[in-house]
C-alpha positions as CSV (number, residue, x, y, z in Angstrom):
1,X,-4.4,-4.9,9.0
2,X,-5.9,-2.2,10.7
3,X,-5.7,1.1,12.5
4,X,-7.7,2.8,14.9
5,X,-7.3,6.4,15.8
6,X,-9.1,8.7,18.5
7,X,-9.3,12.3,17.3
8,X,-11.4,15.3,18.9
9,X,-14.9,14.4,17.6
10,X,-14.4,10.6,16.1
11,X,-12.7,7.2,16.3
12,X,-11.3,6.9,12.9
13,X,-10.4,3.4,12.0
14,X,-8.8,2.3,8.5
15,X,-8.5,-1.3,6.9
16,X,-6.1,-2.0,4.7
17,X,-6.5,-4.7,2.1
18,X,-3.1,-6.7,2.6
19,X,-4.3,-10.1,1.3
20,X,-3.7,-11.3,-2.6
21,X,-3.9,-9.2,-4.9
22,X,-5.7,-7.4,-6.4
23,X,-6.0,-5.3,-3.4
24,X,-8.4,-2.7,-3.0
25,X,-8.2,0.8,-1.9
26,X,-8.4,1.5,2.1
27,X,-11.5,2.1,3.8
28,X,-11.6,4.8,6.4
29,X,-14.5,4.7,9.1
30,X,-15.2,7.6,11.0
31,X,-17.7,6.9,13.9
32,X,-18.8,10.2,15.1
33,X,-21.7,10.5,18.0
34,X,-24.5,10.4,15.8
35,X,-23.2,9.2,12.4
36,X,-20.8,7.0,10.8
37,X,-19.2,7.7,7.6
38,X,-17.4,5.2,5.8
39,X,-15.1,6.3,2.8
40,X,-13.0,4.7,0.0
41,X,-10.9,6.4,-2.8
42,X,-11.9,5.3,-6.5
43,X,-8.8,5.5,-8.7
44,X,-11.0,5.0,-11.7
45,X,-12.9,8.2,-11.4
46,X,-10.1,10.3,-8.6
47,X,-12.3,10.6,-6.0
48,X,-13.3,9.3,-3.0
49,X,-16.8,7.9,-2.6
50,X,-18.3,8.4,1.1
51,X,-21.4,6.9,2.8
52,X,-23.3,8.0,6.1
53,X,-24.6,6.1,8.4
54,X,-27.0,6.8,11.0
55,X,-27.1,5.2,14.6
56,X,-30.0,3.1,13.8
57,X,-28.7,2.2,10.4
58,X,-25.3,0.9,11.9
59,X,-27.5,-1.1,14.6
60,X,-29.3,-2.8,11.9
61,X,-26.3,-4.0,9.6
62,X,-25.1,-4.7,12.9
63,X,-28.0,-7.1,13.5
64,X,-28.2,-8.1,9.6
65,X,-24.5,-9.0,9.8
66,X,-25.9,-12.5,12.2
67,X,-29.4,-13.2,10.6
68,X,-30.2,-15.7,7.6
69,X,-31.9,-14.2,4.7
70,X,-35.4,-12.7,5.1
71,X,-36.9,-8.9,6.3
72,X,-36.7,-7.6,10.1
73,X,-37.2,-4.8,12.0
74,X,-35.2,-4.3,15.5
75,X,-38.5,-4.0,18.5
76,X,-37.4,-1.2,21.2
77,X,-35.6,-4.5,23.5
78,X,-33.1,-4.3,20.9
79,X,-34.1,-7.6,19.4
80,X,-35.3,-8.6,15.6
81,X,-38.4,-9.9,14.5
């Protein structure tokens, strides 16, 4: 399950884990204009661990997400080599 939320400065969406369990904690994705952060609380140390991500760090996992193992680099038309 998921939520997706438009606030002032970000779309926030969260996933919840509603599968088997064990479940784990919720992730909370903020995508601002020139970041995303992605966030998860840690109950074994209280605190919630948070990542950023710039633009052309999402466009690459984005790319990574649909390529077999190896090393790329995106060329300015957008595509990997």
């Amino acid at each position: 399950m998921f939520s997706i939320e438009h606030e002032f400065d970000a779309t926030v969406v969260t996933l919840v884990d509603d599968g088997n369990t064990p479940l784990q904690e919720d992730v909370v994705i903020n995508a601002f204009e020139e970041c995303v952060t992605v966030e998860q609380y840690d109950p074994r140390t209280d605190t919630v661990s948070k990542i950023t991500l710039s633009m052309a760090q999402l466009r690459d996992l984005r790319a990574a997400l649909n390529l077999p193992e190896g090393v790329y680099t995106i060329g300015p038309d957008g595509k990997s080599s």
